[in-house]
C-alpha positions as CSV (number, residue, x, y, z in Angstrom):
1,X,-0.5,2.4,-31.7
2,X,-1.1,-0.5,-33.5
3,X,-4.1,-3.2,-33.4
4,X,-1.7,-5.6,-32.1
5,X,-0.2,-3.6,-29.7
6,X,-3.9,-2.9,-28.3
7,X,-4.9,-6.3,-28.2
8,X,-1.6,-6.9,-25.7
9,X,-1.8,-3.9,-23.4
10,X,-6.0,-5.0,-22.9
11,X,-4.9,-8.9,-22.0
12,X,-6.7,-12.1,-22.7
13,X,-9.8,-11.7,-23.2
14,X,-12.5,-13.4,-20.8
15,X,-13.6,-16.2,-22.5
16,X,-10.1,-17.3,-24.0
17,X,-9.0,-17.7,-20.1
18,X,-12.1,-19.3,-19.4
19,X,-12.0,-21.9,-21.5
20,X,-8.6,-22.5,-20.8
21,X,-9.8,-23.1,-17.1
22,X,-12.6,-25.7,-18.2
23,X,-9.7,-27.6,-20.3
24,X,-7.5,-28.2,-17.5
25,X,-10.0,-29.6,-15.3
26,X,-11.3,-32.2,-18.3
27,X,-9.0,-34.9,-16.7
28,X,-10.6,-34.4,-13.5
29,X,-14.0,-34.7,-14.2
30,X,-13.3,-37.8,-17.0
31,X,-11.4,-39.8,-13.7
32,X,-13.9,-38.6,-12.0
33,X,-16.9,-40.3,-14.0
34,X,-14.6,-43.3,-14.5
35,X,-15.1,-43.9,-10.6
36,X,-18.7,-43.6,-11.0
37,X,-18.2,-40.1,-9.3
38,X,-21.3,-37.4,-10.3
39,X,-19.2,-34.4,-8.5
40,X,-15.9,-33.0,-8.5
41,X,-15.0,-30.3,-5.9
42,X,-12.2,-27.6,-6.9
43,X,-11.1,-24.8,-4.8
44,X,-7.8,-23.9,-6.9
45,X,-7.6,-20.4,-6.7
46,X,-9.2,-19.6,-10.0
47,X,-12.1,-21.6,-9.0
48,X,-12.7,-19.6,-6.0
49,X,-13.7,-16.9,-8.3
50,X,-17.4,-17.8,-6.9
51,X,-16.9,-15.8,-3.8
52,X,-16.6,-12.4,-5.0
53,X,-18.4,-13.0,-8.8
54,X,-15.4,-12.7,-10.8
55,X,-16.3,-12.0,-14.3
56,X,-14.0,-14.7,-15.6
57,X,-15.3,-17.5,-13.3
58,X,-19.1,-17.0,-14.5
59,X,-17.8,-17.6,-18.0
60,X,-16.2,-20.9,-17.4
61,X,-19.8,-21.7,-15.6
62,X,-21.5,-20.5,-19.2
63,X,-19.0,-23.2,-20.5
64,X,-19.6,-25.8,-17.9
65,X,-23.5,-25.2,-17.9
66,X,-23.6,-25.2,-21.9
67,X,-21.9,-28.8,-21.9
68,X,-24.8,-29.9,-19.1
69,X,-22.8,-29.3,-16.3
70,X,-24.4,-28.3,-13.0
71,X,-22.1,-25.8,-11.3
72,X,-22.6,-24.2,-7.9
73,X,-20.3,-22.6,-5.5
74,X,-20.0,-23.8,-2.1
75,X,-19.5,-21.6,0.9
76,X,-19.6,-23.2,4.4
77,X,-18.0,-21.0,7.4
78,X,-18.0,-23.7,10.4
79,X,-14.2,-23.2,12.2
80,X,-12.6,-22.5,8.9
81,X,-14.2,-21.3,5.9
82,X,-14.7,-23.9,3.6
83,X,-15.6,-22.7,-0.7
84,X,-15.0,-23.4,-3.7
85,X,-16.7,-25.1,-7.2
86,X,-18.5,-28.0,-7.5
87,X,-19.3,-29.4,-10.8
88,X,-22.0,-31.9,-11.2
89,X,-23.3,-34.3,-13.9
């Protein structure tokens, strides 16, 4: 076995997919701000990683927090379960 062939039978790595995550939801948070918005709210599956500590979720929160993002995740059981991410600035 090759290098290469190790690096695609282990995946992506971590961070790679983190960061990924944080760029797609760059558009929300700038049309966000632009409506004088200090929170967006995201409960795509990836961002319910919260619930059960998903090593990849905490990642895109060392991203988020680095930038000077406030990130916390939301859990609220009233009729329905309510959770996900919020991102503050």
């Amino acid at each position: 076995m090759d290098a290469k062939t190790a690096r695609k039978l282990a995946g992506v790595p971590e961070q790679e997919v983190a960061l990924s995550e944080v760029q797609k939801i760059e558009k929300n948070i700038k049309e966000a701000a632009e409506k004088k918005q200090r929170m967006i709210y995201l409960w795509s599956p990836f961002w319910l990683g919260g619930y059960n500590s998903d090593p990849t979720w905490k990642e895109a929160v060392k991203i988020l927090e680095a930038r000077g993002f406030t990130v916390k995740f939301r859990y609220e059981e009233r009729q329905f379960v309510d959770m996900g991410t919020e991102i503050h600035w």
